[in-house]
N, C-alpha and C positions, 0 to 999 in steps of 0.2 A: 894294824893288828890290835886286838884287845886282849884284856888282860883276860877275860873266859875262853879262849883259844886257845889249843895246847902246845905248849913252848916246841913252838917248831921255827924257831927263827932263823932258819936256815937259808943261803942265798936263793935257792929255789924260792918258797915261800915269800919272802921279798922280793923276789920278778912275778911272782904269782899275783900278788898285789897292787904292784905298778901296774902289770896287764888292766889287771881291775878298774883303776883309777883311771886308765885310759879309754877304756871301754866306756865307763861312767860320764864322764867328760869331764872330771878335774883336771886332768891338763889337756889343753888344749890341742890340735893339731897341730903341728908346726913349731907350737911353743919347748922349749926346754924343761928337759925337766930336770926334778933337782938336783942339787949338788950332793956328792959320797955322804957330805956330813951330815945336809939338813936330809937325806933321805933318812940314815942311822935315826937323827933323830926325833923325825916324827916315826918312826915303827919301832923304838923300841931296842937298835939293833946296833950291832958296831958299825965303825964305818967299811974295814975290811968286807964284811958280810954283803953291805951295800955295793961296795966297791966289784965285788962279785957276780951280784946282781944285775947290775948295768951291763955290764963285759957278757953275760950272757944275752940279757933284751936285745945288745948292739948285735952281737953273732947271730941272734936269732932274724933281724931286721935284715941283715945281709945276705943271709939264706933265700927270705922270702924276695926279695928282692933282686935278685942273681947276680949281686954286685962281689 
């Protein structure tokens, strides 16, 4: 996230961006991705917020996947 983006740093917003980066191909398939804290802080955010964000990517991964 940048700083001209409107403080929506909410855990949505931060799986919104992961999707992104996945999409993108910063991280890779298969590869892990970061940890609560380095997520927090490369976007800016707490690690709570992060911590939020994953727990949702994870639920949503499991949905699509009928595990």
């Amino acid at each position: 996230m940048t700083e001209d983006e409107p403080r929506r740093a909410t855990f949505r917003a931060v799986a919104d961006e992961v999707r992104t980066r996945i999409q993108r191909g910063t991280y890779a398939p298969g590869a892990k991705l970061p940890t609560e804290g380095e997520l927090a802080d490369q976007l800016g955010t707490n690690r709570g917020t992060a911590a939020q964000a994953l727990r949702l990517l994870a639920s949503e991964a499991c949905s699509c996947t009928g595990s």
